[in-house]
Backbone as JSON Lines, residues from 0, in Angstrom:
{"i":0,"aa":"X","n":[95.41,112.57,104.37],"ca":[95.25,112.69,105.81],"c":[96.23,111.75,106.5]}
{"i":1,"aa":"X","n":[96.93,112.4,107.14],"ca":[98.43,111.66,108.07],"c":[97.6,111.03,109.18]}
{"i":2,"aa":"X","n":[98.06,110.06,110.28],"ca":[97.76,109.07,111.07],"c":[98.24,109.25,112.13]}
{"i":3,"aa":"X","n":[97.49,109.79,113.2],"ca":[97.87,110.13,114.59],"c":[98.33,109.08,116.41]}
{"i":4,"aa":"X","n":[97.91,107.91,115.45],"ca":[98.46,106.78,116.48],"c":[99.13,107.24,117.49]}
{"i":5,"aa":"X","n":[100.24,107.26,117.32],"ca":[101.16,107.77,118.18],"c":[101.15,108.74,119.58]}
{"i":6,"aa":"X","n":[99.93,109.74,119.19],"ca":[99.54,110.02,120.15],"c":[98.59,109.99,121.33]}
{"i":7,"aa":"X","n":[98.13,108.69,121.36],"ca":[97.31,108.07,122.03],"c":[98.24,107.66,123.23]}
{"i":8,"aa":"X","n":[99.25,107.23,122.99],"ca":[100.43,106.57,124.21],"c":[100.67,107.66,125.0]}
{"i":9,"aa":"X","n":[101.15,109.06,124.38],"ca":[101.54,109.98,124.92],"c":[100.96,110.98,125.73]}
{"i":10,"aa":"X","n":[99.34,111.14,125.84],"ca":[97.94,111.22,125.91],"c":[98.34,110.86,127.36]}
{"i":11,"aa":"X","n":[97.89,109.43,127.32],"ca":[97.88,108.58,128.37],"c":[99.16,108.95,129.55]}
{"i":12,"aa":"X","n":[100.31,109.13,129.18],"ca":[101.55,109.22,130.43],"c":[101.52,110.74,130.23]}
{"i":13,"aa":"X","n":[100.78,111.7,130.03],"ca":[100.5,113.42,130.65],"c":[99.2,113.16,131.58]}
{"i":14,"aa":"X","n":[98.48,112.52,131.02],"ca":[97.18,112.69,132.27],"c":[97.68,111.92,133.91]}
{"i":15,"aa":"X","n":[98.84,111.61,134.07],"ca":[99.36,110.72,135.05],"c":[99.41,112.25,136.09]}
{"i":16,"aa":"X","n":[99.68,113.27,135.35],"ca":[99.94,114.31,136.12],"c":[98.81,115.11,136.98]}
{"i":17,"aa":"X","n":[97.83,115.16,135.64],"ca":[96.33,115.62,136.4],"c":[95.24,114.91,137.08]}
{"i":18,"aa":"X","n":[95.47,114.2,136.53],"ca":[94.34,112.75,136.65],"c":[94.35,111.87,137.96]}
{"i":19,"aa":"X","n":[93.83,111.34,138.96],"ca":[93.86,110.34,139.81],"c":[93.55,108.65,139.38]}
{"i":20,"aa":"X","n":[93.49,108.14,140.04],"ca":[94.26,106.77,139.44],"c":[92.86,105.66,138.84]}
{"i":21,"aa":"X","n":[91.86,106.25,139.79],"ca":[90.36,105.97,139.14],"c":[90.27,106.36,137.39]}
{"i":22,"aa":"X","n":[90.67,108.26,137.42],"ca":[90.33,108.82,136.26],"c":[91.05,108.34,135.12]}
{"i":23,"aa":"X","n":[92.65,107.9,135.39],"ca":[93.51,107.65,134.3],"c":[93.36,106.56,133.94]}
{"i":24,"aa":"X","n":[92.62,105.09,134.56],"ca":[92.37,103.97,133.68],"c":[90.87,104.38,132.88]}
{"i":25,"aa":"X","n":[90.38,105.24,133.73],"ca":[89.09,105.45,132.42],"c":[89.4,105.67,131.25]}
{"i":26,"aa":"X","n":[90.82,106.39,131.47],"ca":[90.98,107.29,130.11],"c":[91.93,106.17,129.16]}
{"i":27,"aa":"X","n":[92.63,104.98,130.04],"ca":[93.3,104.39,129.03],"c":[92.78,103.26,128.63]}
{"i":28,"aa":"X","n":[91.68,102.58,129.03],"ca":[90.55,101.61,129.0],"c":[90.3,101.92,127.32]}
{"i":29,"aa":"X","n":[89.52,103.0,126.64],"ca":[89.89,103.2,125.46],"c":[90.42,102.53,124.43]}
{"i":30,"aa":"X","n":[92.01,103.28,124.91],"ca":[93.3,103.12,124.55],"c":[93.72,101.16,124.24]}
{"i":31,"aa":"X","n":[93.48,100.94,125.43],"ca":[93.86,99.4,125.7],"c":[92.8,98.53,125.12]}
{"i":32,"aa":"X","n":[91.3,99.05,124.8],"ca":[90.96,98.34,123.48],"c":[91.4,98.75,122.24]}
{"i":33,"aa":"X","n":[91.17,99.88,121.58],"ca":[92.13,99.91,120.71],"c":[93.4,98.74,120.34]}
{"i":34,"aa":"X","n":[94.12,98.84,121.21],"ca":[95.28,98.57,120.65],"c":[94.99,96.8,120.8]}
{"i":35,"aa":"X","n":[94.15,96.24,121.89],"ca":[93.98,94.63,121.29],"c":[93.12,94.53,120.17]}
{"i":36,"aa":"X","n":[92.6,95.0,120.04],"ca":[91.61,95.26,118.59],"c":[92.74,94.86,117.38]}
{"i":37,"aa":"X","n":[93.7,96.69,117.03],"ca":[94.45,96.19,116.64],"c":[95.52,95.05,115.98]}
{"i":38,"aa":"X","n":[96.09,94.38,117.71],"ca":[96.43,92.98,117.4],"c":[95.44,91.89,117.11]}
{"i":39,"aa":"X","n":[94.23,92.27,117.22],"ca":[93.66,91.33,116.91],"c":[93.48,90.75,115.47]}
{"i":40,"aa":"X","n":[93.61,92.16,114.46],"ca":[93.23,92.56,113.18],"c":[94.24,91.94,112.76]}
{"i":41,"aa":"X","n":[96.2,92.61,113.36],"ca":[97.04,91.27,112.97],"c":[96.89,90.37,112.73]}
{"i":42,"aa":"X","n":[96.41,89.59,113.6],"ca":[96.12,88.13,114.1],"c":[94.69,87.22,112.91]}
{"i":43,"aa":"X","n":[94.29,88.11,112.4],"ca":[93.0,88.02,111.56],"c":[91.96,87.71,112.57]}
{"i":44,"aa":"X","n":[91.85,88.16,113.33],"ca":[90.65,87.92,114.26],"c":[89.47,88.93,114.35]}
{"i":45,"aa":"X","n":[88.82,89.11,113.19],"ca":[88.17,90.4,112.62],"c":[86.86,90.89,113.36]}
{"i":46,"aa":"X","n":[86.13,89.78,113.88],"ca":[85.16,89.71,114.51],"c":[85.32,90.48,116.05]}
{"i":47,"aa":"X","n":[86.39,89.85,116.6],"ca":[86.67,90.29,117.69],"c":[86.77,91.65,117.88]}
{"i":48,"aa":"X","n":[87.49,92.09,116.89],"ca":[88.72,93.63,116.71],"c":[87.05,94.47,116.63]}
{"i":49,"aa":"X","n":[85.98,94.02,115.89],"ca":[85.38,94.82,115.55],"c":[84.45,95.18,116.98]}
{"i":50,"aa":"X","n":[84.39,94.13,117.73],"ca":[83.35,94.4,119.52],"c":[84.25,95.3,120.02]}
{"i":51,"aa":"X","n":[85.83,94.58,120.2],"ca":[86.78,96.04,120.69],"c":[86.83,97.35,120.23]}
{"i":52,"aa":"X","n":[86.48,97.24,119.28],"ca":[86.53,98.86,118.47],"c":[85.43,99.56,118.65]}
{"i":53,"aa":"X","n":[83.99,99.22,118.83],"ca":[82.93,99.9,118.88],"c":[83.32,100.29,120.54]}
{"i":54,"aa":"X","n":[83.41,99.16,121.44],"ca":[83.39,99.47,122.68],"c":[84.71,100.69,123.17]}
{"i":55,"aa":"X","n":[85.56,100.68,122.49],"ca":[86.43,101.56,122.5],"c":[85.69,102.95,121.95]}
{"i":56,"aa":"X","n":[85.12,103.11,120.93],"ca":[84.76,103.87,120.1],"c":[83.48,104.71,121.23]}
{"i":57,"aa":"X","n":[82.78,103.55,122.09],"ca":[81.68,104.26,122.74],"c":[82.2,105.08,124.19]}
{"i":58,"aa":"X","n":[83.55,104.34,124.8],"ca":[84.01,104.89,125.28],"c":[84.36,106.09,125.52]}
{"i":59,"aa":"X","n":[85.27,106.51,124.34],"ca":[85.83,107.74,123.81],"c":[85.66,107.43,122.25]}
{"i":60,"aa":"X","n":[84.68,108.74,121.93],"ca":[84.24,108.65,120.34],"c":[85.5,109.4,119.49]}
{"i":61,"aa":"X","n":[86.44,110.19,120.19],"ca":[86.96,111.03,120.18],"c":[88.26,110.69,119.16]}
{"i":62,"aa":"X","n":[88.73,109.38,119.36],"ca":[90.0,108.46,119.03],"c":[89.84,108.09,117.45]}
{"i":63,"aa":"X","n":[90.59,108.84,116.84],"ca":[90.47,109.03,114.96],"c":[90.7,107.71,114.75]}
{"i":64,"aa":"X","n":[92.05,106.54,115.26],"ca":[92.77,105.68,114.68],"c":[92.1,104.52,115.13]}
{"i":65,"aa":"X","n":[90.55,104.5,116.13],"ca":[89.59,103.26,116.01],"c":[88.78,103.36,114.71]}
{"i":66,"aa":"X","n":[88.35,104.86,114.27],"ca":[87.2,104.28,113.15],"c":[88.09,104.09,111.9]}
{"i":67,"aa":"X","n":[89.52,104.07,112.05],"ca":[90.52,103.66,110.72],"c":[90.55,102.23,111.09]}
{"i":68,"aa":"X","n":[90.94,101.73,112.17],"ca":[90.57,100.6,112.24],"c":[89.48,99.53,112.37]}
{"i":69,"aa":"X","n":[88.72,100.32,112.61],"ca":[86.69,99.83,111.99],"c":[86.94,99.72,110.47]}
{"i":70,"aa":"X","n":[87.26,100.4,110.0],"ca":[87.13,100.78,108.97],"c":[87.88,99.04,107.89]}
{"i":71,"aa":"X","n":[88.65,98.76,108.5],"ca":[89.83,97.38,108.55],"c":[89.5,96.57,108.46]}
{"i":72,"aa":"X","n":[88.62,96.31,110.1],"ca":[87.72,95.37,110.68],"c":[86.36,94.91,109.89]}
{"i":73,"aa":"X","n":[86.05,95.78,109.63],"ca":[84.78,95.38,108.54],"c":[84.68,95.23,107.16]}
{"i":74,"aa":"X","n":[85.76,95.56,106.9],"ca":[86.24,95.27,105.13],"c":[86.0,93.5,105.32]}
{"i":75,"aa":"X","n":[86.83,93.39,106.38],"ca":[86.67,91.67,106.21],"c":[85.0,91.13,106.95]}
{"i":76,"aa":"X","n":[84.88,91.36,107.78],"ca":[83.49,90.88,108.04],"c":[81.98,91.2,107.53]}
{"i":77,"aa":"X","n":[82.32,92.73,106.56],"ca":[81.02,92.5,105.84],"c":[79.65,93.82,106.72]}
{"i":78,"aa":"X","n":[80.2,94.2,107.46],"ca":[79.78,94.53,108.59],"c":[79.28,96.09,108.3]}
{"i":79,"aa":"X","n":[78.92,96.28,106.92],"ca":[78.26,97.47,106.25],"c":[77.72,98.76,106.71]}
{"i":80,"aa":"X","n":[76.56,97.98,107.16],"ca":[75.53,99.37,108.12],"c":[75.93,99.66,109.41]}
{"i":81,"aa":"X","n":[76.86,99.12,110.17],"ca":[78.0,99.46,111.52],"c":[78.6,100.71,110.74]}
{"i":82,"aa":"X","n":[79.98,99.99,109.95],"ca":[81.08,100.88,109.51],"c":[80.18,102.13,108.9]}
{"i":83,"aa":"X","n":[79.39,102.19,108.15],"ca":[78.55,103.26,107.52],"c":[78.1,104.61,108.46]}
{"i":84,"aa":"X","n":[77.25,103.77,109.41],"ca":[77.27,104.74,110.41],"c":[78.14,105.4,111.48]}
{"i":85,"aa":"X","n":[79.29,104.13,111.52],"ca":[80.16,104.8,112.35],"c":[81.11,106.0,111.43]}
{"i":86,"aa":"X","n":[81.65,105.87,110.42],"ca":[81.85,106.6,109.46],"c":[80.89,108.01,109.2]}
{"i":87,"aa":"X","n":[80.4,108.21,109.47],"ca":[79.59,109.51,109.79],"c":[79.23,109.97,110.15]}
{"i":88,"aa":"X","n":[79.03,109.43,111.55],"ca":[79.98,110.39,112.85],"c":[81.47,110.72,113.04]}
{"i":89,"aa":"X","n":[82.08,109.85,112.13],"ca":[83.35,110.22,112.79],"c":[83.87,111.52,111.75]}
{"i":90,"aa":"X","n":[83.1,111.45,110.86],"ca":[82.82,112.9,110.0],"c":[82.77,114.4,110.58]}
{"i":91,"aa":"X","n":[81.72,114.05,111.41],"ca":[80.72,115.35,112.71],"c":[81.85,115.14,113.27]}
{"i":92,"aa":"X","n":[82.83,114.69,113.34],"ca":[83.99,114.49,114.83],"c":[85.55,115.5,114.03]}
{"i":93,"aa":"X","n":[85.58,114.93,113.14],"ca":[86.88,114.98,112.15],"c":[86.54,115.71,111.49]}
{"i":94,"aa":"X","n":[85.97,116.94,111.18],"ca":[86.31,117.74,110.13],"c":[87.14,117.96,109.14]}
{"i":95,"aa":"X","n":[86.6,117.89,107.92],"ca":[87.69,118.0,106.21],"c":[88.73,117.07,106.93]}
{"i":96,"aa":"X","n":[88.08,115.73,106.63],"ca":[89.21,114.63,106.98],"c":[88.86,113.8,105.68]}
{"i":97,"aa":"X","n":[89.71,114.0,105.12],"ca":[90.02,113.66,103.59],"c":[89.76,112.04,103.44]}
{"i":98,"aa":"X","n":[90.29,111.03,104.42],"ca":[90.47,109.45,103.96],"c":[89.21,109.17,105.01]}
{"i":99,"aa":"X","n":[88.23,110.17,105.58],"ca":[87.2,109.15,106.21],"c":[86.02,109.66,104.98]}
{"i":100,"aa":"X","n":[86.51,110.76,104.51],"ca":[84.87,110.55,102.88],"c":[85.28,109.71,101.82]}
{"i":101,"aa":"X","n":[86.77,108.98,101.73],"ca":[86.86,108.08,100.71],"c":[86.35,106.61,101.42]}
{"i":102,"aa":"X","n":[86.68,106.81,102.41],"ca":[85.93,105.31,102.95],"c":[84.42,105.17,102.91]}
{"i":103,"aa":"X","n":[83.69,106.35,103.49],"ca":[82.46,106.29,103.18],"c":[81.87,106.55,101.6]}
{"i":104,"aa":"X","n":[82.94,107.12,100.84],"ca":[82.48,107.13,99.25],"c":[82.55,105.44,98.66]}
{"i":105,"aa":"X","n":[83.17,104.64,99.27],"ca":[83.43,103.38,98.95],"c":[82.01,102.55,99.68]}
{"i":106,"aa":"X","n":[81.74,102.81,100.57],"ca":[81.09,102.08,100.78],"c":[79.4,102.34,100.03]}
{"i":107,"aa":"X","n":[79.16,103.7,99.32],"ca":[78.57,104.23,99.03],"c":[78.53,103.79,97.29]}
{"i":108,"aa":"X","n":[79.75,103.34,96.69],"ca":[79.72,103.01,95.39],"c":[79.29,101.72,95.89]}
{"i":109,"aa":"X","n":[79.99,100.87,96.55],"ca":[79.48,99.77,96.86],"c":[78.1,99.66,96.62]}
{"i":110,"aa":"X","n":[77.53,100.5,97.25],"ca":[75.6,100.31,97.3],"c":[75.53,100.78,95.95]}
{"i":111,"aa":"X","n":[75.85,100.96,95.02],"ca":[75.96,101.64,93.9],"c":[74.85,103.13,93.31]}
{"i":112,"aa":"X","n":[75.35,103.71,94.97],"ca":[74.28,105.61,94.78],"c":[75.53,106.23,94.42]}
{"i":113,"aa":"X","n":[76.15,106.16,93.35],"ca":[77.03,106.85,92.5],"c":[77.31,108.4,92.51]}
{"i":114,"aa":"X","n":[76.02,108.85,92.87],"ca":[75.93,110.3,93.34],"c":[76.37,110.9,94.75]}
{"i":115,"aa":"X","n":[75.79,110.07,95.48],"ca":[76.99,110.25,97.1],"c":[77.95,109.92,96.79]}
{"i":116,"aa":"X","n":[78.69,108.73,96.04],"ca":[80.08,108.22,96.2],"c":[80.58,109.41,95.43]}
{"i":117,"aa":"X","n":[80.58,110.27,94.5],"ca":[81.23,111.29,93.65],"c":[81.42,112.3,94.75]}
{"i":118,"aa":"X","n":[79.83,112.96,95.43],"ca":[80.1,113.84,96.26],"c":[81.26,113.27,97.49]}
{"i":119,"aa":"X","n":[81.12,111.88,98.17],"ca":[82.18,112.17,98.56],"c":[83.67,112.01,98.42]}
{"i":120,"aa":"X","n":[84.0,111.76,97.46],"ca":[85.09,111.7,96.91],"c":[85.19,112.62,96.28]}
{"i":121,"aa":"X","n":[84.8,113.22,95.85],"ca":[84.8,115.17,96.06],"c":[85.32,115.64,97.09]}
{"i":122,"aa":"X","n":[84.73,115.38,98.08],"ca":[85.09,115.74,99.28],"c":[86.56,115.68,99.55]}
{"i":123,"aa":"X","n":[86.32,114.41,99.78],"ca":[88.27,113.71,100.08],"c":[89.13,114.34,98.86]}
{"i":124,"aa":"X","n":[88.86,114.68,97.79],"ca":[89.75,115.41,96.65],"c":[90.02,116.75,97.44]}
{"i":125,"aa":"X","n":[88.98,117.51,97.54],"ca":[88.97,118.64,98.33],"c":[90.01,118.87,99.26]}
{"i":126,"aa":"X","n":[89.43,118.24,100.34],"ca":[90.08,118.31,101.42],"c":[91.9,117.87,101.37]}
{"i":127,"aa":"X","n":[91.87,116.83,100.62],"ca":[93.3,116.17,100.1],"c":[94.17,117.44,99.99]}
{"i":128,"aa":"X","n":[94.04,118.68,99.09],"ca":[94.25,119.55,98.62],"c":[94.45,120.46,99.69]}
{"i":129,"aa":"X","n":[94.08,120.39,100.6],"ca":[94.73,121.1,102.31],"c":[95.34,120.52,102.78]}
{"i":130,"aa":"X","n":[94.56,118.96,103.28],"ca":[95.73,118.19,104.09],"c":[97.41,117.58,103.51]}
{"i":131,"aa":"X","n":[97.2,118.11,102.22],"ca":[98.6,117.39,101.64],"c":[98.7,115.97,100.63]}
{"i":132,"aa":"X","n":[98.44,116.01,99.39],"ca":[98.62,115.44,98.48],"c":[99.56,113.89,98.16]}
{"i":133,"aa":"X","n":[100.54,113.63,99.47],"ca":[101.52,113.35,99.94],"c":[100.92,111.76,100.35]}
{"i":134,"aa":"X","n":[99.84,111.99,100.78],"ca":[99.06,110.61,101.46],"c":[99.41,109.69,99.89]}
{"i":135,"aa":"X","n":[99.0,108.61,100.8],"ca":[99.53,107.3,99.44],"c":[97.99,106.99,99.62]}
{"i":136,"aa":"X","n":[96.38,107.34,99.58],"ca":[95.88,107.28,98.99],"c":[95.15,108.01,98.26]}
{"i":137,"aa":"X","n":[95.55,109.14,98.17],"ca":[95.11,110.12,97.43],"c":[94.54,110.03,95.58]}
{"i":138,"aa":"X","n":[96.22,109.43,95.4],"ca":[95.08,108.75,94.0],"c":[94.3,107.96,93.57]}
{"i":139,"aa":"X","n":[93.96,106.84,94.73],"ca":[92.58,106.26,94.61],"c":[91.58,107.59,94.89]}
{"i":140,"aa":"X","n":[91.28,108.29,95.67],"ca":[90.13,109.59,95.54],"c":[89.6,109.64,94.09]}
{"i":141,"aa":"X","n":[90.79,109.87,93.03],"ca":[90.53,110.45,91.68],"c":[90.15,109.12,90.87]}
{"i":142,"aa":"X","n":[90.9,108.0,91.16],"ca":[90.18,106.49,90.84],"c":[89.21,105.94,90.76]}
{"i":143,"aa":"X","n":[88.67,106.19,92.05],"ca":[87.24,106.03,92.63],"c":[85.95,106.67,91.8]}
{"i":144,"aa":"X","n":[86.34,107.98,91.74],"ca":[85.4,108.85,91.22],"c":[85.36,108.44,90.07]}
{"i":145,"aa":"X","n":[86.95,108.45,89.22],"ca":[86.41,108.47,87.76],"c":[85.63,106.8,87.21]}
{"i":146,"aa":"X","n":[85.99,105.85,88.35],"ca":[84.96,104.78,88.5],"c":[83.68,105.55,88.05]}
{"i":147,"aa":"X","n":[83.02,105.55,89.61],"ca":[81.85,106.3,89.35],"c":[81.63,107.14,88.0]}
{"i":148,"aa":"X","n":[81.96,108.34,87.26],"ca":[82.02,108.16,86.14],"c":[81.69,107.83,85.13]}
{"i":149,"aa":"X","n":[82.56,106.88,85.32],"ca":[82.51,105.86,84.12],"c":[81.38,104.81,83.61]}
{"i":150,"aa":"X","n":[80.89,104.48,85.0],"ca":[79.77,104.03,85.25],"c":[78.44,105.14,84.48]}
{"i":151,"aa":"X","n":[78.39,105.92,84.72],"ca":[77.58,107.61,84.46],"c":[77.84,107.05,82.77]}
{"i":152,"aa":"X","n":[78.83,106.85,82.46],"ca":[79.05,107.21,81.02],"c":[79.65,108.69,80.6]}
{"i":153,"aa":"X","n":[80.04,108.88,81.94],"ca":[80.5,110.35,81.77],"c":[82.21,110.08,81.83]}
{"i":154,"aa":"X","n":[82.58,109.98,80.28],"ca":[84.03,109.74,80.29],"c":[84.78,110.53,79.84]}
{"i":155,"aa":"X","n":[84.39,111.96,79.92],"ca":[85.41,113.42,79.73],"c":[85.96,113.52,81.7]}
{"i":156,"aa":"X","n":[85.18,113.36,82.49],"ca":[84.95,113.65,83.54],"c":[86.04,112.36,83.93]}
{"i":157,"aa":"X","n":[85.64,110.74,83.35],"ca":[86.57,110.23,83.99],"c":[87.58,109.8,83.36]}
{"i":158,"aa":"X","n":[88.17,110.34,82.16],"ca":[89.63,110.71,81.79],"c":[89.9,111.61,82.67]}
{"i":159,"aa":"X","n":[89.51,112.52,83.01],"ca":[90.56,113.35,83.74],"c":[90.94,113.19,85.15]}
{"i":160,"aa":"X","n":[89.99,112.21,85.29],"ca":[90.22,111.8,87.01],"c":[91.31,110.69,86.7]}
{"i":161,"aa":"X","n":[91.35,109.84,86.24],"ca":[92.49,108.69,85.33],"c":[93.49,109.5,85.39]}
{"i":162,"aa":"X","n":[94.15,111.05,84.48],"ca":[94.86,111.17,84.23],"c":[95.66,111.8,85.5]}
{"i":163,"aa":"X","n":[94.78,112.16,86.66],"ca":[95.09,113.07,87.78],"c":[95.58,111.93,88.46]}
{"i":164,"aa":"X","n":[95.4,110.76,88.67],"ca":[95.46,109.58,89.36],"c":[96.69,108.73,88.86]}
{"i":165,"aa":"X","n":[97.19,109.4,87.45],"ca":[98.61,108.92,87.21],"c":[99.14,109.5,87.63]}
{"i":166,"aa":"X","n":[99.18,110.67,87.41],"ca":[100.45,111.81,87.87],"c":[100.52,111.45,89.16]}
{"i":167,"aa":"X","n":[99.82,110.6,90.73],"ca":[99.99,110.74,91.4],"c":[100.44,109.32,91.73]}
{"i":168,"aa":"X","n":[100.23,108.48,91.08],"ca":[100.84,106.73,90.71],"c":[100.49,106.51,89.51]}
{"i":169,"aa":"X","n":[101.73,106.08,89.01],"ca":[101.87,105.79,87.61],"c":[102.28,104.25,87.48]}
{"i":170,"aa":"X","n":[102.22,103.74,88.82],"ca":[102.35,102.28,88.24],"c":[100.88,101.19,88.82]}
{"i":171,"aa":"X","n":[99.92,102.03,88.54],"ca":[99.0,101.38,89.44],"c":[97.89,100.94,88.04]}
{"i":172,"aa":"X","n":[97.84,99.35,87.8],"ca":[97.72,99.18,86.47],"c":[95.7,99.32,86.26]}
{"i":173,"aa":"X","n":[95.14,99.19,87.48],"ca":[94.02,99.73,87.21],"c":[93.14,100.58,86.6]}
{"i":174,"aa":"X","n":[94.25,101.7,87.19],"ca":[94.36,103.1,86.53],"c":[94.05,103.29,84.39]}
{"i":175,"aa":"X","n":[95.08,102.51,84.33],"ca":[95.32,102.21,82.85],"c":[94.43,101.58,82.55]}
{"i":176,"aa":"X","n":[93.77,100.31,83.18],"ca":[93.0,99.57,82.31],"c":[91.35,100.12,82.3]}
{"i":177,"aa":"X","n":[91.34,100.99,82.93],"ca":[89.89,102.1,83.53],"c":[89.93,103.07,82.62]}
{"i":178,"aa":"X","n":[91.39,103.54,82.21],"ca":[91.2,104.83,81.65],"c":[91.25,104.38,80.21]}
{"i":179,"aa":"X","n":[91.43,103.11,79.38],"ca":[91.37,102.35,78.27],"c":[89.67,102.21,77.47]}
{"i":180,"aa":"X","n":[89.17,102.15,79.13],"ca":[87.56,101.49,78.56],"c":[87.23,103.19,78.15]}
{"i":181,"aa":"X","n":[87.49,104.02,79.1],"ca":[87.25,105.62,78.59],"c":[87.54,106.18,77.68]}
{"i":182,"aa":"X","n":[88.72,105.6,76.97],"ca":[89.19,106.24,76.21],"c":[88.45,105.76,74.95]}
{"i":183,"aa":"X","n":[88.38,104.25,74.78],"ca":[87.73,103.62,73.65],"c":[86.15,104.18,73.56]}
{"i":184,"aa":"X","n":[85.52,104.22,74.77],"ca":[84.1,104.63,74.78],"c":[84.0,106.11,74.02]}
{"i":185,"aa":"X","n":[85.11,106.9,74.11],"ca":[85.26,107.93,72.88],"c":[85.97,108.29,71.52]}
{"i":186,"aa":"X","n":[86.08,106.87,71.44],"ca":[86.28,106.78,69.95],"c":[87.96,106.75,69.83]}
{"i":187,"aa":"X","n":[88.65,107.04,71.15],"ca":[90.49,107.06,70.8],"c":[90.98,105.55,70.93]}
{"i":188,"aa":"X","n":[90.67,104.94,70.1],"ca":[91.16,102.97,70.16],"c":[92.22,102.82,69.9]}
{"i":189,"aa":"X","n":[93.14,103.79,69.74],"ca":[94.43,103.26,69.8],"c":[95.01,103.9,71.23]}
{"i":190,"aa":"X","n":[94.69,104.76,71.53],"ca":[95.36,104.69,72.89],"c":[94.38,104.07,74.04]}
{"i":191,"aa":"X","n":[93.09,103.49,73.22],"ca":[92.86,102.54,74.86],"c":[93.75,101.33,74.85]}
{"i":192,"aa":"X","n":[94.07,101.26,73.35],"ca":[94.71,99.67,73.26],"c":[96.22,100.21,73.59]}
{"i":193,"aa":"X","n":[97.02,101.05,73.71],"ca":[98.35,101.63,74.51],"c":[97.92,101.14,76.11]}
{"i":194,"aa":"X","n":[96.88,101.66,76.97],"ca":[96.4,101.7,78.05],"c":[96.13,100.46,78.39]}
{"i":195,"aa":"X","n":[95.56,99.82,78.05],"ca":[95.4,98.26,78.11],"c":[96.94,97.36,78.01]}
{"i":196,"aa":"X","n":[97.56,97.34,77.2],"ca":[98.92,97.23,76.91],"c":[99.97,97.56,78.57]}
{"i":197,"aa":"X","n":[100.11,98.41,78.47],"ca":[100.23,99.08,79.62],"c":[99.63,98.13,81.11]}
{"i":198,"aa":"X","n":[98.61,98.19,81.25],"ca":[97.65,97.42,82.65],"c":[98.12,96.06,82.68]}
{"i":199,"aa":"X","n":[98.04,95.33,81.63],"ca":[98.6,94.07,81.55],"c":[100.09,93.39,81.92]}
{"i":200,"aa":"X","n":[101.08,94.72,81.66],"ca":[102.54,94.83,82.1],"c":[102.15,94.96,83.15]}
{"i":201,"aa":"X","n":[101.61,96.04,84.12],"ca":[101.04,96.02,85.32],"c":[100.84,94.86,86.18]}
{"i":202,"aa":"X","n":[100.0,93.86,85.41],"ca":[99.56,92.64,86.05],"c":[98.01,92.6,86.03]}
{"i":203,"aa":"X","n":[97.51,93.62,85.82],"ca":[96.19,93.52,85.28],"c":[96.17,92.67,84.48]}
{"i":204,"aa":"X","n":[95.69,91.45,84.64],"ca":[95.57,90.1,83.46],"c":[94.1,90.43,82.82]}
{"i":205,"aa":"X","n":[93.79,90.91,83.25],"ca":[91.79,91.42,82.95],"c":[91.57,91.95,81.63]}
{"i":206,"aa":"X","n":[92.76,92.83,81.95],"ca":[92.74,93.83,80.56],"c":[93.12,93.59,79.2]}
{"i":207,"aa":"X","n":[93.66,92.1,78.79],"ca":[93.81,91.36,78.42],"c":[92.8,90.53,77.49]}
{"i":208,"aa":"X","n":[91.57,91.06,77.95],"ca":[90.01,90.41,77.55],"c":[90.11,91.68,76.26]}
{"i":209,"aa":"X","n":[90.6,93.09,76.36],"ca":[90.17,94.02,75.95],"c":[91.07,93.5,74.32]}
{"i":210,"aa":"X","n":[92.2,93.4,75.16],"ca":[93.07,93.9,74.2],"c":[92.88,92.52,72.72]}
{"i":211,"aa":"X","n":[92.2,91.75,73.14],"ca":[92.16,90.3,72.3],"c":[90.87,90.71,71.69]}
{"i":212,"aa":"X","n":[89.9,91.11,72.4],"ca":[88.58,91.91,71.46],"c":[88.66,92.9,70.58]}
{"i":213,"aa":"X","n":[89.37,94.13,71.17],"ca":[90.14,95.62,70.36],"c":[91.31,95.97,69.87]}
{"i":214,"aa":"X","n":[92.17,94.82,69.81],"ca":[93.51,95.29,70.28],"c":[94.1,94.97,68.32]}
{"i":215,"aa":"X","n":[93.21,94.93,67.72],"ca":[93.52,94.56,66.26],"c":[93.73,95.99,65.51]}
């Protein structure tokens, strides 16, 4: 899912035409939290960004690139059952919007209901597959899930999400050191210990635990 920023500015200098001068700060009031929000998030001022963003958000619910930036805002503050709910409305808003069911599938493994986080990262796979494959997070979608997975113990299911998640980054050493524990959990120990091998060149230092336990 591509990122529509841009047209929020442009929004704003067409309604100059229809709009009277009352109506057009209503409409950019919004806008102008948003974007200190924004700088605020620069600035690490997370707390703040996040009052601007709801109040923006209640304003006009309408604006895709506040609940991406909620979404920002609360990674750092913790701010769970906000982003959760705001995240699903902005669902009912955004239709087959591919990177707002991986955010809510994350926050959903987080709570660890493994079964929503699959369905929605299902989802975002889905939808990915219309909106264009092209997004740079697309192969976390297949990451995520085969997490989940893996967790399940279901590691036919998350090899293949591993292997879908290379083809789409192949230098992302997680990937490898995830698809290692899968691979060993079915009996192939020499290519978890390739995979592990691999994660550690990466910078995965973690994987490293594996390879000193299995790696004989």
């Amino acid at each position: 899912m591509k990122k529509f920023g841009l047209i929020l500015s442009f929004m704003a200098s067409v309604c100059t035409i229809t709009f009277g001068q009352t109506d057009l700060a209503a409409i950019n009031r919004p806008i102008e939290l948003l974007n200190d929000a924004n700088r605020d998030i620069e600035e690490g001022n997370y707390e703040t960004a996040v009052q601007k963003l709801l109040a923006s958000i209640r304003l006009n619910p309408n604006q895709r690139e506040a609940y991406m930036s909620l979404n920002t805002a609360c990674s750092y503050t913790n701010q769970v059952t906000i982003l959760k709910s705001y995240l699903i409305k902005a669902k009912e808003i955004f239709k087959e919007d591919d990177e707002l069911c991986y955010y809510l599938g994350n926050i959903y493994q987080n709570e660890n209901n493994l079964s929503k986080a699959i369905q929605e990262y299902s989802n975002a796979i889905k939808y990915s597959k219309q909106n264009g494959e092209d997004f740079e997070l697309v192969y976390a979608y297949y990451l995520n899930r085969a997490s989940c997975y893996l967790k399940q113990n279901l590691y036919t299911q998350a090899i293949n999400d591993y292997n879908y998640a290379l083809k789409l980054n192949q230098e992302n050493g997680a990937i490898y050191a995830n698809r290692g524990i899968a691979l060993f959990k079915t009996g192939k120990r020499a290519e978890a210990v390739k995979d592990w091998k691999k994660a550690v060149e990466l910078g995965v230092t973690s994987a490293s635990v594996y390879l000193k336990r299995y790696g004989r």
